[in-house]
N, C-alpha and C positions, 0 to 999 in steps of 0.2 A: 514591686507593686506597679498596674499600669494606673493613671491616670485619668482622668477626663479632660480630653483640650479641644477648648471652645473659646472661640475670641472675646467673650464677654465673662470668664470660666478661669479667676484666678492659677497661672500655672504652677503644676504642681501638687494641688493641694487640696482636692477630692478623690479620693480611692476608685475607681471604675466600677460598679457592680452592676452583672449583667443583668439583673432584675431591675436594678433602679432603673439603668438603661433603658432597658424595653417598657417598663411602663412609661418615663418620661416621654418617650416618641408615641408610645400610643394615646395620652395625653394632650399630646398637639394638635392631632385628629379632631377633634371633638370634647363634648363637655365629660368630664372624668370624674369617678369615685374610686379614686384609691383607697380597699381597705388592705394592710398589712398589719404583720403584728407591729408589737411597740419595739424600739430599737433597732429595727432594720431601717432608716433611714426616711423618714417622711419628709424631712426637711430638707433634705439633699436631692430627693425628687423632683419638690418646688423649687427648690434654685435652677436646676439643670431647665426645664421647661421656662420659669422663669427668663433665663441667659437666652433661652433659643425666641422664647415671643418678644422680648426686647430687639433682640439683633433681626429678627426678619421682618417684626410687623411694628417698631416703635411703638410710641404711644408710653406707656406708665403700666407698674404692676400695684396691686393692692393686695396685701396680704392679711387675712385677717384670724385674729383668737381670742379665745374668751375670756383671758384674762391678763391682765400689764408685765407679770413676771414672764408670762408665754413669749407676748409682745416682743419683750424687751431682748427674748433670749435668742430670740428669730432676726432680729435686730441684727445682734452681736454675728449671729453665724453667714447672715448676708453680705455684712460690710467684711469678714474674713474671706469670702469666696466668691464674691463677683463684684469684677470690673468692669466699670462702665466709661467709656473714651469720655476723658475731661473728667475722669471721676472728683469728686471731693463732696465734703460732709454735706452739703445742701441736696446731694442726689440723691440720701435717703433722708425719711422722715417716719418719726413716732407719734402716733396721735393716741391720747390717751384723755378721759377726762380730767385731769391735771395740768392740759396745755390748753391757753385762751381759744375761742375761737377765732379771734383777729390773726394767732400766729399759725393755727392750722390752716385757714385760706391762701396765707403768704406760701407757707412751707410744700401747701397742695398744688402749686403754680409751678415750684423749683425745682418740686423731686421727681425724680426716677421712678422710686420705690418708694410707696407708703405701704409702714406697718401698725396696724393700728389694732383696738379693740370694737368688736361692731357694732358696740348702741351706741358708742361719738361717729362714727358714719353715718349710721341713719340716722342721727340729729340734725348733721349737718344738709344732709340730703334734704331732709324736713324744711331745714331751715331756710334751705339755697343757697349754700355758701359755696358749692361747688356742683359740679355733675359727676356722673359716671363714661361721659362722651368718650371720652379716647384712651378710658382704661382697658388694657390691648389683653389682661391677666387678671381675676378676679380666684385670688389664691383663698379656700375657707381650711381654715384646721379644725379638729374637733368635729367634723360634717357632722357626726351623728347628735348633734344640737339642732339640728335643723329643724325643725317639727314647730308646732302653735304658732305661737306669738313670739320666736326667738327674732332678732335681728337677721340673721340669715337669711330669714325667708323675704322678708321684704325688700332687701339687698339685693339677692337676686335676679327675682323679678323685675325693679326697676333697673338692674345692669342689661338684662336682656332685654327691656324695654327700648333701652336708650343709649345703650353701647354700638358704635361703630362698627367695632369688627369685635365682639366677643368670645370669648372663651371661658369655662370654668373650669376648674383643680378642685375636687375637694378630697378631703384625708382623713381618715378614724383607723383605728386601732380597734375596734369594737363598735358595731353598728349594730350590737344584739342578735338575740334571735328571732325577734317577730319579725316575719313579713310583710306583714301590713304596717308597720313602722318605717320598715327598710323599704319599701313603697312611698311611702312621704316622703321621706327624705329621696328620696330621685327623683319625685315630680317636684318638689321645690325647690330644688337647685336645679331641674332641666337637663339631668346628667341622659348618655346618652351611649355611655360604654359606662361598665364597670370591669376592675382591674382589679384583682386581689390574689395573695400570696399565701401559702401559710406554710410554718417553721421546717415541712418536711419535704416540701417542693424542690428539686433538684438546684435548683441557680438560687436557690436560698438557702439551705442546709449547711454551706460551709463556714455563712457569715453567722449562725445562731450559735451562741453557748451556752452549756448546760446551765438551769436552773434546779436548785437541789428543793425540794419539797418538806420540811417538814413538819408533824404536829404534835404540839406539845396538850396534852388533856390533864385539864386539874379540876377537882369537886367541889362544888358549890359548901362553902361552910355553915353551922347548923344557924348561925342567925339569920343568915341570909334564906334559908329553907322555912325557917320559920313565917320568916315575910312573906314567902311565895305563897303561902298557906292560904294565909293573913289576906291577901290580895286574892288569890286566888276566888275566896269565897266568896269577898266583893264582888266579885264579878261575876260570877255564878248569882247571886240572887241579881243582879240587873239583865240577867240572861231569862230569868223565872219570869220576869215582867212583860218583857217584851213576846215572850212564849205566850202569858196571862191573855197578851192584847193581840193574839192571833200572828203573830209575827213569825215565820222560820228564821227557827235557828240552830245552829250546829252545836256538835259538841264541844265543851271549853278546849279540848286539844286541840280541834280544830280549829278555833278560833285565830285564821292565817286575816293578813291585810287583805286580802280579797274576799274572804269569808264578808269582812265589815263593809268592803266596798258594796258587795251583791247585796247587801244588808240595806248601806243606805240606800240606793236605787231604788228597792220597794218602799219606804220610807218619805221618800222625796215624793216619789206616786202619789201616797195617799197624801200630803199637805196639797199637793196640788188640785187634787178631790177634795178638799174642803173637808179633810174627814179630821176631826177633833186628835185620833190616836195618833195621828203621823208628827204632829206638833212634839205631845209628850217623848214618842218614842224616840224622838230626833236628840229631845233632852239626855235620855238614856243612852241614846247612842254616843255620844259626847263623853258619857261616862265611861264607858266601854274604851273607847280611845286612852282617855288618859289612865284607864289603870291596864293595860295592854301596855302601855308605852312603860309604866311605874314595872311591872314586870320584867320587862326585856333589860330595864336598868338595875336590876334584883339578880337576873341570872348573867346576864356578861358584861356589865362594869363594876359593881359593885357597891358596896353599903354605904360610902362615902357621898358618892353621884346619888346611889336611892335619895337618902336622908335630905340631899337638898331639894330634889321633887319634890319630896313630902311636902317639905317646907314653903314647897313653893306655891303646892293646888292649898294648903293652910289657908295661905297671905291670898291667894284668890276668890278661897271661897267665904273669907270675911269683911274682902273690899266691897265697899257701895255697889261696884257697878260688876261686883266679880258675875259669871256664869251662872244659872238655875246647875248645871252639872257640881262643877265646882263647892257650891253652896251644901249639896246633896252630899259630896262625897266627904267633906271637910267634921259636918256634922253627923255622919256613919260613927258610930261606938267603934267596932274592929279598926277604924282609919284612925280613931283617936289610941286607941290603946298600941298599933304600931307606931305610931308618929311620938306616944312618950317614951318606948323601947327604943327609938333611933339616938333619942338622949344620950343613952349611954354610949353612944358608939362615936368612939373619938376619934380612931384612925381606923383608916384601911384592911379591911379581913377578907377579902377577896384572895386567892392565890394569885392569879394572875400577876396581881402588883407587887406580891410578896415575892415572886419567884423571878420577876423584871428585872432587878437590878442585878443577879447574879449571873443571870443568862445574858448580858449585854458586856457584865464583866468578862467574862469568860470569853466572848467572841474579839473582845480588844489586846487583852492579853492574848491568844493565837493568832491577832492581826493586827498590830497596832495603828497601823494607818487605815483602819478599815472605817466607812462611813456609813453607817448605819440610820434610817427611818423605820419610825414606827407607824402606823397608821392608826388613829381611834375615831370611832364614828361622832363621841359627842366633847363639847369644850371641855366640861369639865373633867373629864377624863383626860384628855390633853393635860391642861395645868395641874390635876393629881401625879400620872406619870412623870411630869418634868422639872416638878418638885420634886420627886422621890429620887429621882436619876440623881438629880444635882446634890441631895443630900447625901447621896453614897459617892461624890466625888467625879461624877462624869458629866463631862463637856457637855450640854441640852442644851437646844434652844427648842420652842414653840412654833410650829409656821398655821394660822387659822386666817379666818376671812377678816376684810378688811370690817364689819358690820360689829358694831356694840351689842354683845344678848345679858343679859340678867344681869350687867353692874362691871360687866368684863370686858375691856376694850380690849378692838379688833384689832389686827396687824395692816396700817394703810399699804398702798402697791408699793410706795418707796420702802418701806421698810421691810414687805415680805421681799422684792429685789436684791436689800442689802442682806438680809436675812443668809438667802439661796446663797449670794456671792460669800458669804462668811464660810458657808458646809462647803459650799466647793473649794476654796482655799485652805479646806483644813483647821481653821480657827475653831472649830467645835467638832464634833464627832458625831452626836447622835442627834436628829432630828425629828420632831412629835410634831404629825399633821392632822388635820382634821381631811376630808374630802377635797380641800384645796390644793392640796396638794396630790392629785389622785394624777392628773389630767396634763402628760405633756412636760414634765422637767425634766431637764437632760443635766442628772448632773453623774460626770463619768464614772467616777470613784465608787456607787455605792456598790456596795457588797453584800447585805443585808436587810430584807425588808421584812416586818415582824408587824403580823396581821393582830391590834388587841383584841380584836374579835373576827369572825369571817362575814362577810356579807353575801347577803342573798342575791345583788345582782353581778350581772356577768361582764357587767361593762367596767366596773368598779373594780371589780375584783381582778380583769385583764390590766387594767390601766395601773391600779396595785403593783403586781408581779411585774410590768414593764418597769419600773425604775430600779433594777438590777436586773443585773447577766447583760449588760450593755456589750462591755469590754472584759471583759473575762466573764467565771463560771462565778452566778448569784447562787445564792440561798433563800430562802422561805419560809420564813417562820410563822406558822398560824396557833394562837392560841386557842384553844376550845373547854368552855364547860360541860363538863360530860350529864346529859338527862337534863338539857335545858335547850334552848332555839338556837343555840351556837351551834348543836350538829346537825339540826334543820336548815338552817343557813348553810352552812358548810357542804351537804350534800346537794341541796336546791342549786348551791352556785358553780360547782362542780359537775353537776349535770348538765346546765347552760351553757355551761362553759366550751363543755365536749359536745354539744348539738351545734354552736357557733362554728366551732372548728370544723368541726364534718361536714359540715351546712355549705361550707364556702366557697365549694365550685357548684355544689347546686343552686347558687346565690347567682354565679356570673349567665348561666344558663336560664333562672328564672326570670331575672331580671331584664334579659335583654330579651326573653319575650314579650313582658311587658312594654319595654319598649317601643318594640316591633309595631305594638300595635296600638300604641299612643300618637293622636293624630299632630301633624307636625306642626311647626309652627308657619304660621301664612305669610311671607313676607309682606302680602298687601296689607296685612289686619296690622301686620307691627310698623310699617308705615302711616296709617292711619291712625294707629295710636301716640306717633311719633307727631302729627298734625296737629291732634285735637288736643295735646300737651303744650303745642308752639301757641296753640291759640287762647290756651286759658292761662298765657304765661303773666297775660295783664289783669290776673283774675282778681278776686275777692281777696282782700286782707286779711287776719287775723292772726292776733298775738295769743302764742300756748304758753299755758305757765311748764315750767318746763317741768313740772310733777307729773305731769300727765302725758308724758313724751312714754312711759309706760304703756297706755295702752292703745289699741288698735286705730283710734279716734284720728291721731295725727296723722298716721300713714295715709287713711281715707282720704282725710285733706288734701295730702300732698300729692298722689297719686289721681286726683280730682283736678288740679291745675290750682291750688289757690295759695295765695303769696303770705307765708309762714315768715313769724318774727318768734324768735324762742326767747321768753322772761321769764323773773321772778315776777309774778303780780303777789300783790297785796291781800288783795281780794279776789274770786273767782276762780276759776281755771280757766277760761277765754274769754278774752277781749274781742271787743267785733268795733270799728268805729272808736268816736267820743262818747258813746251812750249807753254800749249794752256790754254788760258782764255777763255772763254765766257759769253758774255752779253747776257741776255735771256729778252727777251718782245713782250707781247702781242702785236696781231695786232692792237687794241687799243691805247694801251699804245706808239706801236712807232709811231704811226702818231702823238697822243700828243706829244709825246718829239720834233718830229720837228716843231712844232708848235711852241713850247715853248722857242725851239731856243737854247735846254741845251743836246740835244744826241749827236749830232757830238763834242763837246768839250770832252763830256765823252769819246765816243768814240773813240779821238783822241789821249785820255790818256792811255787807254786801249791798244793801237795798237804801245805805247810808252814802255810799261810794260815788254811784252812779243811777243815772236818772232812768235807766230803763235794764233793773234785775230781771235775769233767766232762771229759774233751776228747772234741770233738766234729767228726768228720772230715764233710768235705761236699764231695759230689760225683764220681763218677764210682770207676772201679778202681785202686786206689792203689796197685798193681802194674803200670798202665801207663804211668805218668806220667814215670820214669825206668829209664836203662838200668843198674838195681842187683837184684840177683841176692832175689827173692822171698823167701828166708830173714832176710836180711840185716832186712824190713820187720819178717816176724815176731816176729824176735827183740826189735824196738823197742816192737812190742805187747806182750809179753808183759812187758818189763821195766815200761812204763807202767802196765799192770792189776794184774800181779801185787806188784811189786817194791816200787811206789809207793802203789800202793791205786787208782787210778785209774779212775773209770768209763769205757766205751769206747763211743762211738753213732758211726754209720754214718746218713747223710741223704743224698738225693737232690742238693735246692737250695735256695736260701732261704729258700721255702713249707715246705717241708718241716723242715727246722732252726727256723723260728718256731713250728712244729705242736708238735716237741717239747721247745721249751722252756715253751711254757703249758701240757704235759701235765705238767713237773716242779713247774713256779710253781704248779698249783690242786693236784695232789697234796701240796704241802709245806705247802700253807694248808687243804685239807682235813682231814689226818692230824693239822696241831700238829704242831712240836716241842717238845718239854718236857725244861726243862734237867735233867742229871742232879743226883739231889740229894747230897749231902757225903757218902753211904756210897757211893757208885759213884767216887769221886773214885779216882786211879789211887795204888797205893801205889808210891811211889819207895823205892829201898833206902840213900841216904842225904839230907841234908840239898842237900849240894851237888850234888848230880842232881836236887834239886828247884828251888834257883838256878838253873841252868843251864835248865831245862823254863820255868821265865816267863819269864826270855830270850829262849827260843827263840821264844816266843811271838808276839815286836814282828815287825810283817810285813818279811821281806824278810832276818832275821837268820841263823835257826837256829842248831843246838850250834854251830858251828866258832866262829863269831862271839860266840857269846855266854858262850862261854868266854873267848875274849880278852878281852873286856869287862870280864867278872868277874876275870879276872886283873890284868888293868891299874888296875881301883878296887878291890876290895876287897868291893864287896857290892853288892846292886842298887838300892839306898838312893842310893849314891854316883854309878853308872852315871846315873840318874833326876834328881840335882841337879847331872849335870858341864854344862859350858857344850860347845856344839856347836866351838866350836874344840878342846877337850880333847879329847872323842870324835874325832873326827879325826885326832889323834897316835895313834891304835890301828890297829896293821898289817890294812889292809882294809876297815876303816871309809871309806866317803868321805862325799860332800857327803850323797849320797841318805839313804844309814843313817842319817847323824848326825842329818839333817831328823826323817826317822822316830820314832826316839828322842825326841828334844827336846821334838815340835809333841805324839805321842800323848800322854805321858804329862804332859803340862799341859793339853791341850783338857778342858774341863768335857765330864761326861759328860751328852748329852741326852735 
């Protein structure tokens, strides 16, 4: 076997391949889209170009993936394969959100090589806790994330902003078949070559092995037929309706997710026309959604997963605040007479699951050290499966997201790490993932991947099939319901799959016309952008809750010059100064909240807080967002501005809500504020209305509470030295308040 030897290139101990080879040199050229399949080597690419921009151009590499197991595992295969003169553990570093931000500024100072995941980058970018100046390597994995609002994009751009000497790497395995996708993603990373391989290309062919293919078809059983029935008709008369109200619509077999998307888009039209139907039919279409989705879990996961949907649009459509849909479908007759049929169904009648544990047996008895994943699209089908496994005797574990959904905790990044590190050591054998596991594990051993259903996209389904046939000949097993959307799926992703593949020299060729004729970047203009960043470095203030590090709002800040402090706040989502808060929400978002019957109490508290409240409406007509009678909004405005004190702004989009919060932050620092001095102080008309006024004061309190307070001790003396268990025994008080209390009025003041 030859080697790669490179002075910064572990010796010994990379395999030479002359694909990896040649793409990592063409790479160095310029900004790059490596797409290859999975298991030829993506990681081995980045290090070799990695070893060669370290050793020629110094400076730091940054590698980035979207998830801490990736992170972690990118980690492990760097500090194995490249040395760095004076190496030792400070040369690399993990950023992840589970390290401080005080020890990622240190550790971003020391290392070599940060690996991190990209929205703790762009916080910290956000934040200023570091730059991008003399990162010499901006490695992305996963590229085909690039697109909206991912981290990616705004990474990028600010590297090419404000990088020294620049370069980008980026990597997928599946960058789909759209072009106009695969178009985004090259103007947002700024790529400038693309580089791609696939498994029959001569300097690749020797390193690929056989994957075996095959499908297992088993028949929907008659309860489960029954249900579709049952649902089916559901759907069908919400289909009659929408027909009724002039609406196109397809046939129920048609009825694909793009069918509904093209659905809502006319839909959306008319509420924006102020037309009465589009309200209703939006209701309807909601309905539509959720028994399409009750469908899909009827024909490929089974009675088990159905029955707790049911259960669960039940519990929705009898909540206070559940859905007009929900409410609809819950009180349907057929929805109620299937929902008491599911009563009876105690276990699992699905084949699939029934047939799982013998075909898992079987492939470990022919293999015994064989490592085996399954793949299922939803949780509960994961914990169905991994109960069932485990009850027939075989080694399972679970690997899902790190996120709580319906009462089922998530797997955090430390434990899906330890999790991976458990399968690879062989401590268990089979392992049940949901899509987190789709993307990027390298773990050598597997032998077996067993699709519980196929999926329709093509990315998923590559990313799938990559975690076998690594290191020897994989297998593939996909389960199918025969006369259900498994062999709709099944062929849809199969087709894409093969247009991706044949696609992908016409990919290198389309793409670099585009290119070609993409106008270049100006070094004057990126100079001058490099200026007028130096100049607004003394900019405006303000502090972001760091909830709202989500959407596009901060980036604008940051990208604007103005000087980010990332908190929890209390109240708000942006702090400007001593004086102005602002709540920021969609025109969406605030007509739900009054809905919901929970914004004016926020906001009540907010305008309790601070002496000068924002809220800050963004986006679109907030009249057409739901079907509630125009007065009803007014009336909400008017209680917010008048009632409360409230400032009221109207913005476009993100751009726009960042334009006007640095028009308050440099007017609040232009103007000064200046505290009122002790003759402007407010006269209260007794002693205890002025108790009660500091009270009010602690954030989160107000009069109600801070009477009780003062009731229950006796003076604010007493309130100020109780122990936070005391506080506590006060009707309303709970943990939060009591926190409040306790931490403010002992923090040294700084």
């Amino acid at each position: 076997m030859e080697y790669i030897s490179h002075p910064f290139v572990t010796p010994e101990s990379m395999e030479k391949r002359t694909y990896q080879f040649s793409i990592s040199m063409s790479a160095l050229e310029e900004n790059t889209l490596v797409v290859i399949p999975t298991g030829l080597g993506k990681t081995a690419i980045a290090l070799i170009v990695a070893a060669s921009r370290l050793y020629q151009n110094g400076g730091r590499v940054l590698m980035m993936a979207p998830t801490k197991p990736l992170v972690e595992q990118h980690l492990r295969y760097f500090k194995a394969h490249l040395t760095i003169p004076g190496d030792d553990e400070a040369k690399f570093a993990m950023f992840t959100g589970e390290s401080s931000p005080e020890k990622r500024t240190t550790d971003w100072m020391a290392a070599s090589v940060i690996l991190a995941t990209p929205q703790v980058i762009k916080n910290d970018i956000i934040a200023g806790r570091y730059d991008l100046t003399d990162v010499s390597l901006l490695i992305v994995d996963e590229g085909h994330r690039a697109v909206g609002n991912y981290a990616y994009v705004f990474l990028a751009n600010r590297y090419m902003e404000t990088a020294e000497d620049p370069l980008i790497l980026a990597m997928t395995a599946s960058p789909g078949g759209n072009k106009e996708k695969i178009a985004d993603i090259v103007e947002n990373l700024h790529i400038k070559n693309v580089e791609t391989r696939t498994e029959t290309d001569p300097d690749v062919s020797p390193y690929v092995h056989e994957k075996e293919l095959e499908v297992i078809h088993v028949d929907l059983p008659l309860d489960l037929k029954a249900s579709l029935e049952d649902l089916k008709a559901l759907v069908s008369d919400r289909m009659s309706l929408l027909k009724q109200a002039g609406f196109p619509v397809t046939e129920q077999t048609s009825l694909s997710m793009k069918a509904l998307q093209e659905l809502s888009a006319i839909i959306q039209q008319k509420i924006a026309e102020r037309d009465a139907s589009g309200f209703t039919a939006a209701s309807i279409h909601a309905e539509l959604m959720k028994l399409r989705h009750a469908i899909g879990l009827a024909e490929s996961q089974g009675c088990m997963v159905l029955k707790n949907y049911l259960n669960k649009l039940l519990a929705e459509g009898n909540a206070p605040g559940g859905s007009k849909a929900s409410k609809r479908i819950a009180s349907d007759p057929r929805f109620m007479r299937l929902l008491n049929r599911s009563i009876d169904w105690k276990e699992e009648c699905h084949p699939k699951l029934l047939i799982l544990p013998d075909l898992v047996m079987s492939i470990l008895e022919d293999s015994p050290d064989s490592r085996i994943i399954i793949f299922a699209t939803y949780r509960d089908t994961v914990k169905m499966i991994t109960e069932t496994l485990q009850a027939a005797g075989i080694s399972t574990e679970r690997f899902v997201g790190k996120a709580t959904k319906d009462q089922e905790k998530g797997l955090s990044q430390k434990k899906q790490i330890a999790t991976i590190g458990r399968f690879r050591e062989g401590e268990f054998q089979v392992l049940v993932a949901t899509s987190v596991g789709e993307e990027g594990l390298d773990i050598p051993s597997t032998d077996v991947v067993i699709f519980y259903e196929p999926v329709p996209s093509e990315i998923r389904s590559i990313q799938r099939k990559g975690r076998t046939g690594r290191h020897g000949t994989g297998r593939i097993i996909v389960l199918v319901t025969r006369k259900t959307s498994d062999e709709t799926f099944q062929i849809v992703s199969r087709r894409r799959e093969k247009a991706m593949t044949t696609g992908m020299k016409d990919l290198v060729i389309h793409e670099k016309k585009l290119l070609q004729t993409a106008l270049p970047l100006d070094p004057d203009e990126l100079q001058k952008a490099k200026v007028v960043q130096e100049e607004f470095f003394e900019g405006p203030k303000i502090i972001i809750d760091d909830r709202e590090l989500v959407s596009k709002v901060a980036e604008n800040l940051s990208s604007a010059g103005a000087i980010i402090r990332i908190e929890r706040l209390i109240q708000g989502d942006y702090k400007i100064g001593e004086r102005i808060l602002v709540e920021r929400k969609t025109s969406r978002d605030f007509v739900d909240s009054l809905i919901d019957r929970n914004l004016l109490d926020q906001l009540r508290e907010m305008a309790r807080a601070c002496p000068k409240p924002v809220l800050l409406i963004e986006g679109g007509d907030i009249y057409s967002q739901r079907d509630i009678h125009p007065n009803a909004i007014r009336g909400a405005l008017a209680a917010i501005s008048v009632s409360m004190g409230i400032a009221i702004f109207m913005t476009r989009d993100p751009g726009d809500t960042a334009d006007l919060l640095l028009v308050l932050a440099r007017r609040e620092e232009e103007t000064g504020y200046k505290e009122r001095g002790s003759g402007q102080k407010e006269a209260y008309e007794s002693l205890a209305v002025a108790q009660e006024a500091i009270m009010s004061a602690f954030p989160d309190l107000g009069p109600k509470y801070a009477r009780a307070l003062l009731t229950a001790f006796g003076s604010i003396r007493a309130v100020i030295d109780a122990k936070k268990e005391d506080l506590l025994q006060v009707p309303g008080i709970g943990i939060k308040k009591a926190e409040i209390i306790y931490e403010l009025s002992r923090r040294p003041y700084p």
